[in-house]
mmCIF file as Biopython writes it, N, C-alpha, C and O atoms, coordinates in Angstrom:
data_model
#
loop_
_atom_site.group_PDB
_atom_site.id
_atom_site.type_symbol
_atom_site.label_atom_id
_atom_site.label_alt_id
_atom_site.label_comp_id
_atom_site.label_asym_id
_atom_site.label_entity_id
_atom_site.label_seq_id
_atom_site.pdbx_PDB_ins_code
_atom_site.Cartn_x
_atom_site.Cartn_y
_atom_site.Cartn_z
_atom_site.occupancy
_atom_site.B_iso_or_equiv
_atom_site.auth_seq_id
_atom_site.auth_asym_id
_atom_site.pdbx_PDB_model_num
ATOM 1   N N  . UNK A ? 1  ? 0.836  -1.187  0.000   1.0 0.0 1  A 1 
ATOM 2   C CA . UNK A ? 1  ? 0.000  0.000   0.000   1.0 0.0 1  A 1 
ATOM 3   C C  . UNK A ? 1  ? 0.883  1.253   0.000   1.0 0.0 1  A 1 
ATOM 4   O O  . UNK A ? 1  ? 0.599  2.325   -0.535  1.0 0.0 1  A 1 
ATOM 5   N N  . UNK A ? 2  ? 2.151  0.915   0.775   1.0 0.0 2  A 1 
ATOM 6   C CA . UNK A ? 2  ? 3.143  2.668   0.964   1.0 0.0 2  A 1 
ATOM 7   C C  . UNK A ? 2  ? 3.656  2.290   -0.947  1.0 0.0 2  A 1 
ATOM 8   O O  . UNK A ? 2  ? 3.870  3.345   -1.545  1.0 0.0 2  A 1 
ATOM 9   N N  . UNK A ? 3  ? 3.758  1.592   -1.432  1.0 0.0 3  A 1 
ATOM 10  C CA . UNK A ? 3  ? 4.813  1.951   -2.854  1.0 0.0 3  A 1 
ATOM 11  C C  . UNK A ? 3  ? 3.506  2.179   -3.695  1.0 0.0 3  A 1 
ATOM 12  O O  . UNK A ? 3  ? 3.869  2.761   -4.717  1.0 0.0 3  A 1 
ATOM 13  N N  . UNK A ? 4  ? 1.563  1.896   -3.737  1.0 0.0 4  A 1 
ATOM 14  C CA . UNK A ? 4  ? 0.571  1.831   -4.471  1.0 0.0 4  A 1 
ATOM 15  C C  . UNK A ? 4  ? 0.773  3.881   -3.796  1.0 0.0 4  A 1 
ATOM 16  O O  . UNK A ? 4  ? 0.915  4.711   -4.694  1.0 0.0 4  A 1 
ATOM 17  N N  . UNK A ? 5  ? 0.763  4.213   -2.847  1.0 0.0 5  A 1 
ATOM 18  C CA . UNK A ? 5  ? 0.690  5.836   -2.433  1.0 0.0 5  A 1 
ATOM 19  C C  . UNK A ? 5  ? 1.929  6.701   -3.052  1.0 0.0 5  A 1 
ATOM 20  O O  . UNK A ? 5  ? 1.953  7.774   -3.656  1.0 0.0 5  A 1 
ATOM 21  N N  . UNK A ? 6  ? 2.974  5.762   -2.640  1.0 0.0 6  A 1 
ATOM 22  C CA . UNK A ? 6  ? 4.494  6.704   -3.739  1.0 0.0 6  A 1 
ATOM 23  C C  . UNK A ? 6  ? 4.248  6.744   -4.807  1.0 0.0 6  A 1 
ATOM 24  O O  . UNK A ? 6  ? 4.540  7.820   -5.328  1.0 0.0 6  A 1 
ATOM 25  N N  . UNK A ? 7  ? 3.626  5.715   -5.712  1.0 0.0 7  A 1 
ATOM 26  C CA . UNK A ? 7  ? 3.610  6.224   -7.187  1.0 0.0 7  A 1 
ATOM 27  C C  . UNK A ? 7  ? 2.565  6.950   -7.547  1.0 0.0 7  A 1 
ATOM 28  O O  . UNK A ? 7  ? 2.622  7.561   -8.613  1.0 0.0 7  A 1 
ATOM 29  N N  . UNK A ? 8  ? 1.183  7.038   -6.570  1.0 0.0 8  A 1 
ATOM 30  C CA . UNK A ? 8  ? 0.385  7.997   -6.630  1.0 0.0 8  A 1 
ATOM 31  C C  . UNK A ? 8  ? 0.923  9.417   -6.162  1.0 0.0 8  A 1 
ATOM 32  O O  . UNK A ? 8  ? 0.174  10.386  -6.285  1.0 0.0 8  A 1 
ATOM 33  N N  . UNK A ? 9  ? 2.064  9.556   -5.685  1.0 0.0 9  A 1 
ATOM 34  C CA . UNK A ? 9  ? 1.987  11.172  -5.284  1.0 0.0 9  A 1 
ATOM 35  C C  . UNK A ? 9  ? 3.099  11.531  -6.367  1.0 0.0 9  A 1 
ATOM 36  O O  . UNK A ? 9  ? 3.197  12.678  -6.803  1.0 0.0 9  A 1 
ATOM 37  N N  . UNK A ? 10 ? 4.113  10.267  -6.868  1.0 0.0 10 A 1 
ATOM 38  C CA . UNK A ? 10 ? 5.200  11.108  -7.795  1.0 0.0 10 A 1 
ATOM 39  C C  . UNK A ? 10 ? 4.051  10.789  -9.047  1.0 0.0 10 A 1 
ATOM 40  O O  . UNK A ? 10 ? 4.429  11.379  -10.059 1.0 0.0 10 A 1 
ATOM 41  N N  . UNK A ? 11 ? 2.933  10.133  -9.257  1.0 0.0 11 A 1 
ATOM 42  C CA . UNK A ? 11 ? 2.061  11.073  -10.696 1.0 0.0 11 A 1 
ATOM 43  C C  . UNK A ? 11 ? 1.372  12.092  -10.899 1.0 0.0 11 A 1 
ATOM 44  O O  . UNK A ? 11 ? 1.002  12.631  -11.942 1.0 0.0 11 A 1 
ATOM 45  N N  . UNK A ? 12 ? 1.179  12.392  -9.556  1.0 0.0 12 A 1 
ATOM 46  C CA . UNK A ? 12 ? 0.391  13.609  -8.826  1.0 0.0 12 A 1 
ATOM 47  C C  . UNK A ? 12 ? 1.396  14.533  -9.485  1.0 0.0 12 A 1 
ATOM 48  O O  . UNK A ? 12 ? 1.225  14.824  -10.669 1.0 0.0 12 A 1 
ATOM 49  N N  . UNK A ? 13 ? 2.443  15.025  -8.806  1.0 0.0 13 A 1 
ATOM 50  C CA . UNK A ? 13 ? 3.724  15.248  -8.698  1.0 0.0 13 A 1 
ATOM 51  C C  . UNK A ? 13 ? 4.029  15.746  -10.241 1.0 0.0 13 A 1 
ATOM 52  O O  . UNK A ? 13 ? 4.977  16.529  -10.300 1.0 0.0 13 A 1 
ATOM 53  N N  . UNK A ? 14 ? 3.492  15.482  -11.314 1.0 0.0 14 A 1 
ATOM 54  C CA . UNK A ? 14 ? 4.199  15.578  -12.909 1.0 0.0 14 A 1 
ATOM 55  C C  . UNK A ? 14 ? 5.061  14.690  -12.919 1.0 0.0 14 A 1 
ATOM 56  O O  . UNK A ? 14 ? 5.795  15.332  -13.669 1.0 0.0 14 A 1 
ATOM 57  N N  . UNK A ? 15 ? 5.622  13.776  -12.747 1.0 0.0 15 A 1 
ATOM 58  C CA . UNK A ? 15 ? 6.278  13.111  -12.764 1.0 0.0 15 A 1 
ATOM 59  C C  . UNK A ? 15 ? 6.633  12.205  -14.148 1.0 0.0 15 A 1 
ATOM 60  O O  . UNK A ? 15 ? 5.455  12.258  -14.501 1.0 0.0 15 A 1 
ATOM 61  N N  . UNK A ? 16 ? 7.159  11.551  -15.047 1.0 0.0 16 A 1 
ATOM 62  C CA . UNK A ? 16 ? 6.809  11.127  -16.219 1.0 0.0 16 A 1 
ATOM 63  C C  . UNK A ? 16 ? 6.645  9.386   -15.723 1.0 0.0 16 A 1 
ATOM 64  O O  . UNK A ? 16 ? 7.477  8.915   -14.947 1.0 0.0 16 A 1 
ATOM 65  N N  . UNK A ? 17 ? 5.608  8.613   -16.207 1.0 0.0 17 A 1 
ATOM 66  C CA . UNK A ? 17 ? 5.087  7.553   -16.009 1.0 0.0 17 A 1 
ATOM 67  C C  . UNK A ? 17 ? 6.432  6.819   -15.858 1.0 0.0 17 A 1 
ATOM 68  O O  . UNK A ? 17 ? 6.702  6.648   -14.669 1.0 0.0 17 A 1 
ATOM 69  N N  . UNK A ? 18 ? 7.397  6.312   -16.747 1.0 0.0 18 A 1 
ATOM 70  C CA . UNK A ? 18 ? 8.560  5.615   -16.432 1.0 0.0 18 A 1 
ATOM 71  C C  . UNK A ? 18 ? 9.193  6.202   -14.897 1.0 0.0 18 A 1 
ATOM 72  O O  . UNK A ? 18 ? 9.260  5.512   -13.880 1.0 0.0 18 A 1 
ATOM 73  N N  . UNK A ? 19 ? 9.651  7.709   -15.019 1.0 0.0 19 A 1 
ATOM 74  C CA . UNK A ? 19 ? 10.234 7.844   -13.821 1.0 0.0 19 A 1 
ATOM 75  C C  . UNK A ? 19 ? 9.406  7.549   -12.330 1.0 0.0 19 A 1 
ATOM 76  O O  . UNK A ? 19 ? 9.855  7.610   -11.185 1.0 0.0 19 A 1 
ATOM 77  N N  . UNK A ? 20 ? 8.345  7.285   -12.697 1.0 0.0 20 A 1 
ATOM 78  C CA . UNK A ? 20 ? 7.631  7.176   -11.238 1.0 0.0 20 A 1 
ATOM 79  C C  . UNK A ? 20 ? 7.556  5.519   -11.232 1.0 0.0 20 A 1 
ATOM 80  O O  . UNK A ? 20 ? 7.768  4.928   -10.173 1.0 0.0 20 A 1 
ATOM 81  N N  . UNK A ? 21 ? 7.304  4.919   -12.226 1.0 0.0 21 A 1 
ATOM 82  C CA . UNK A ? 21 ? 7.422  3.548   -12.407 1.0 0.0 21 A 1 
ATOM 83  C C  . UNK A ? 21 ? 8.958  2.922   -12.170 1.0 0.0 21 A 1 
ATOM 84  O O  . UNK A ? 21 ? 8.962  1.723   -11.890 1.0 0.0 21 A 1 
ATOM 85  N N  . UNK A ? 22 ? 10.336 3.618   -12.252 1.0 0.0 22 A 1 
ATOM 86  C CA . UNK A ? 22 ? 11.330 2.534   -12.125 1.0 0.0 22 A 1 
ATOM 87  C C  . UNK A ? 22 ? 11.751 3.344   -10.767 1.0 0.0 22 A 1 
ATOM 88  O O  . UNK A ? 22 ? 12.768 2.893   -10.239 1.0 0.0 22 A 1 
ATOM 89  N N  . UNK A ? 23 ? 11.133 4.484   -10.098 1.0 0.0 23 A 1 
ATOM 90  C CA . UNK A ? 23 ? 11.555 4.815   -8.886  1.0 0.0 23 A 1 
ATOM 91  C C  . UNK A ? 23 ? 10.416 3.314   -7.536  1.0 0.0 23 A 1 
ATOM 92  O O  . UNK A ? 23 ? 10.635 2.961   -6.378  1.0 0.0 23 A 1 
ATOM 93  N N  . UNK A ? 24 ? 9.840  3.105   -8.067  1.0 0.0 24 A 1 
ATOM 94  C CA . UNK A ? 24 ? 8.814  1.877   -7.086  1.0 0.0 24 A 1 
ATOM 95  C C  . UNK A ? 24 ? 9.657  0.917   -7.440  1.0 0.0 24 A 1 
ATOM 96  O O  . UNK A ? 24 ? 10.286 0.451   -6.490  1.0 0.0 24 A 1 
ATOM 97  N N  . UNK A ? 25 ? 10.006 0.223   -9.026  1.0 0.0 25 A 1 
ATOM 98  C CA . UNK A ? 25 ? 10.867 -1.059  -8.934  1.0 0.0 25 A 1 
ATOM 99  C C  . UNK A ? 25 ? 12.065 -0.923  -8.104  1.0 0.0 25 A 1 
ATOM 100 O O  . UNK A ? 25 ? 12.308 -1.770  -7.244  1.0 0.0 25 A 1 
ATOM 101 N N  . UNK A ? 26 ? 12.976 0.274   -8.336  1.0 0.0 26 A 1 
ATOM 102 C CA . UNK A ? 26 ? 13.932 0.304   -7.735  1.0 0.0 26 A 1 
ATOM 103 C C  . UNK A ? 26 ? 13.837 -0.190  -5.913  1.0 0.0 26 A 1 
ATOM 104 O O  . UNK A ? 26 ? 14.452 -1.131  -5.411  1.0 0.0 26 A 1 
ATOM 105 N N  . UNK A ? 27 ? 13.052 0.597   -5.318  1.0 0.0 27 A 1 
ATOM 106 C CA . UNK A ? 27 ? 12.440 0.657   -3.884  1.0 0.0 27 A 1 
ATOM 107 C C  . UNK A ? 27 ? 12.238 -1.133  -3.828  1.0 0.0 27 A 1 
ATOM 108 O O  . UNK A ? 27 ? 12.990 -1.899  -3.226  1.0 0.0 27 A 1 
ATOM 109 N N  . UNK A ? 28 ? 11.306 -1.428  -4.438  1.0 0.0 28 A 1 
ATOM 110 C CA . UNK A ? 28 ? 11.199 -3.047  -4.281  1.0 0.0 28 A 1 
ATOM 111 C C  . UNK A ? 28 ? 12.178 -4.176  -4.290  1.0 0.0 28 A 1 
ATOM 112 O O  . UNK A ? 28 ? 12.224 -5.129  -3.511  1.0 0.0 28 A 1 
ATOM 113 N N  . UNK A ? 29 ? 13.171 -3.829  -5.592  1.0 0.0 29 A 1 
ATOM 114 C CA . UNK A ? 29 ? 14.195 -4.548  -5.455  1.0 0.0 29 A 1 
ATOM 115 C C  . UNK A ? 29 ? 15.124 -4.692  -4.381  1.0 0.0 29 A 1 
ATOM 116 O O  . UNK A ? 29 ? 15.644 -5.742  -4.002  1.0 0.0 29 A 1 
ATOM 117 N N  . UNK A ? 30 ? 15.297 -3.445  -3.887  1.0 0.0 30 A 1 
ATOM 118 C CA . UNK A ? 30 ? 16.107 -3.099  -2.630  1.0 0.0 30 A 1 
ATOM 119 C C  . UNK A ? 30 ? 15.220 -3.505  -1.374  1.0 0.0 30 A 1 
ATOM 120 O O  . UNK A ? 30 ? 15.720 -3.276  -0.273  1.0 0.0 30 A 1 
ATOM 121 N N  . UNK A ? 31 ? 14.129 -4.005  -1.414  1.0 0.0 31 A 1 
ATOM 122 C CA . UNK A ? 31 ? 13.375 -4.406  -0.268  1.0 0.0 31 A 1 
ATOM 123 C C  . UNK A ? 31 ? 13.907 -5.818  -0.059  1.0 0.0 31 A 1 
ATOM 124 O O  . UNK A ? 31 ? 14.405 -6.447  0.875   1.0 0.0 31 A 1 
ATOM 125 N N  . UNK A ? 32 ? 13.453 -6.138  -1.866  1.0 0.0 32 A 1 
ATOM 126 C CA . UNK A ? 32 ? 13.606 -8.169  -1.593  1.0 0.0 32 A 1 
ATOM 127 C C  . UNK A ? 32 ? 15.112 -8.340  -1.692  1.0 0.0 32 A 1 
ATOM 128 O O  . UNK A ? 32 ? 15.635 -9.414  -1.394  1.0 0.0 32 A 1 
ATOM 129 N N  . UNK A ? 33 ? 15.949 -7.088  -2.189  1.0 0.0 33 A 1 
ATOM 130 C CA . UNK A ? 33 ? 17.443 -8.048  -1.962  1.0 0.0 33 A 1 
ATOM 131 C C  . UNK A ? 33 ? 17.849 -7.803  -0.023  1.0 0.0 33 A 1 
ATOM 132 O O  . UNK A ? 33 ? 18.731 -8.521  0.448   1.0 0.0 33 A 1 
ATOM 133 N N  . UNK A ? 34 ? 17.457 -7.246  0.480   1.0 0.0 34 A 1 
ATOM 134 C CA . UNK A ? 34 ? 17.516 -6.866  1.873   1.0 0.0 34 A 1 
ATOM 135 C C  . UNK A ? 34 ? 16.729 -8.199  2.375   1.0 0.0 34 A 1 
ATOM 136 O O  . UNK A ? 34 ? 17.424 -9.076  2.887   1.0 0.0 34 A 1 
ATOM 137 N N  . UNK A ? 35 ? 15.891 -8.327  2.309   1.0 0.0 35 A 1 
ATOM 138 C CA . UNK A ? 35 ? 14.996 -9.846  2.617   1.0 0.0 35 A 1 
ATOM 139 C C  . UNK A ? 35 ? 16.242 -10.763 2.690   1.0 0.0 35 A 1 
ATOM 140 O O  . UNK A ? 35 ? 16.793 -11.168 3.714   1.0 0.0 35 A 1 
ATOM 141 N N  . UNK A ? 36 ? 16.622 -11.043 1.233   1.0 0.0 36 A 1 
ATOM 142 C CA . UNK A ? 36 ? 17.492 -11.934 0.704   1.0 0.0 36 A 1 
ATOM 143 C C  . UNK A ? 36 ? 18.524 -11.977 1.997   1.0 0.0 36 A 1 
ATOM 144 O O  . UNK A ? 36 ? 18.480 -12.923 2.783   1.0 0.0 36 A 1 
ATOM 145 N N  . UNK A ? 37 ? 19.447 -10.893 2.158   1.0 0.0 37 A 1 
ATOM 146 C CA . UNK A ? 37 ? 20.275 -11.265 3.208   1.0 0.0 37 A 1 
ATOM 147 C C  . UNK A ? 37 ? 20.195 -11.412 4.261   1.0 0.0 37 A 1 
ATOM 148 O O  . UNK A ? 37 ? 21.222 -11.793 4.824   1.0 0.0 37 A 1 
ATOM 149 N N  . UNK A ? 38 ? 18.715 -11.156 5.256   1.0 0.0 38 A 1 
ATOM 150 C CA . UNK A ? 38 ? 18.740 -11.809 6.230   1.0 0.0 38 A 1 
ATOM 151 C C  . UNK A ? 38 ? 17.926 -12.661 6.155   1.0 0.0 38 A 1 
ATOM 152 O O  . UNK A ? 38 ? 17.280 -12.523 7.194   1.0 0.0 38 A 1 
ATOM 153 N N  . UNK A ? 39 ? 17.368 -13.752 5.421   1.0 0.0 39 A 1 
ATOM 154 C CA . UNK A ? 39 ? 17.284 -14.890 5.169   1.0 0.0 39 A 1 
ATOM 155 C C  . UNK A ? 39 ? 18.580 -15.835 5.315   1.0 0.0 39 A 1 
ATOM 156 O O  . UNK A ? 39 ? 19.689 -15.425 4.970   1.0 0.0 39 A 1 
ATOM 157 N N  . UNK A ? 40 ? 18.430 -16.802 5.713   1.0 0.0 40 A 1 
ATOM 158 C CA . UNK A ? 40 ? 19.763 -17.814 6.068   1.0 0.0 40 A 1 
ATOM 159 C C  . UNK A ? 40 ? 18.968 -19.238 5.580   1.0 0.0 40 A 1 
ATOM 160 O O  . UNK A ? 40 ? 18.042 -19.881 6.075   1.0 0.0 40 A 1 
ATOM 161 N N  . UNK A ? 41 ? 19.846 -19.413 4.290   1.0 0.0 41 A 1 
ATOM 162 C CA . UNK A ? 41 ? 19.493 -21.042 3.670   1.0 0.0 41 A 1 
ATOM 163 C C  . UNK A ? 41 ? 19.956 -22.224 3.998   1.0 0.0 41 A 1 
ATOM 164 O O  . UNK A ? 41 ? 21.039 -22.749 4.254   1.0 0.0 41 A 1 
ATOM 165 N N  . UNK A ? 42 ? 18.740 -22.528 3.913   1.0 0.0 42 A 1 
ATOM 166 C CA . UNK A ? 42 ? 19.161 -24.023 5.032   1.0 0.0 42 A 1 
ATOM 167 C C  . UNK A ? 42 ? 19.921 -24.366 4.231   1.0 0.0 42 A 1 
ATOM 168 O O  . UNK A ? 42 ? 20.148 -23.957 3.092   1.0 0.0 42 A 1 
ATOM 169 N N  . UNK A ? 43 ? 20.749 -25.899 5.396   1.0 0.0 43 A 1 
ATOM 170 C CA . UNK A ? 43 ? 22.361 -26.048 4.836   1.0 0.0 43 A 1 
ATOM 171 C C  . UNK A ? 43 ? 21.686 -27.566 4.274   1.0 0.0 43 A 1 
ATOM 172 O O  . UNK A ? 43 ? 20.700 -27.788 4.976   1.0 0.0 43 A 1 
ATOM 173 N N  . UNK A ? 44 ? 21.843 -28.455 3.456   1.0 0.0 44 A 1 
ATOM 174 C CA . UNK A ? 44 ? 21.781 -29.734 2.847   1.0 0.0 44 A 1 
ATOM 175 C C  . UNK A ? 44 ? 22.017 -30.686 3.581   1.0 0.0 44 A 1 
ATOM 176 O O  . UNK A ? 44 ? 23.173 -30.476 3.950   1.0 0.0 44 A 1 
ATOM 177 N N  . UNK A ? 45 ? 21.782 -31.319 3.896   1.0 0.0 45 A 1 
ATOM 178 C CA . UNK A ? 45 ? 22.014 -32.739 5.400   1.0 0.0 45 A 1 
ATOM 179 C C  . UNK A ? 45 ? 22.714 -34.209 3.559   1.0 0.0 45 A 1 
ATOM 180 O O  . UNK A ? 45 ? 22.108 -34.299 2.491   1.0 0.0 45 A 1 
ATOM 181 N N  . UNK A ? 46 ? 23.694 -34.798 3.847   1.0 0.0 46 A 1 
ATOM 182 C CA . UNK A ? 46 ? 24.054 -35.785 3.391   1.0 0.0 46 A 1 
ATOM 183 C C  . UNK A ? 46 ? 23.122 -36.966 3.264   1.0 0.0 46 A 1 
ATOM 184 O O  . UNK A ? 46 ? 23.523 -38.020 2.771   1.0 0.0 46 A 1 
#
């Protein structure tokens, strides 16, 4: 819902559709690669 309100205020904003669109991917990616590292993968048992 906060990144569905950021791209509503940077279109509000004038913003041009791409730049408000790869400023949310960007934000997301950096969410799930942050996920990613504190996630700890289980180790394989023999």
């Amino acid at each position: 819902m906060r990144l569905c309100a950021r791209y509503r205020k940077l279109m509000a904003a004038g913003k041009p559709k791409v730049v408000a669109v790869t400023a949310i991917a960007r934000e997301m990616a950096a969410f799930l690669w942050a996920i990613g590292q504190e996630v700890v993968a289980p180790t394989a048992k023999p």
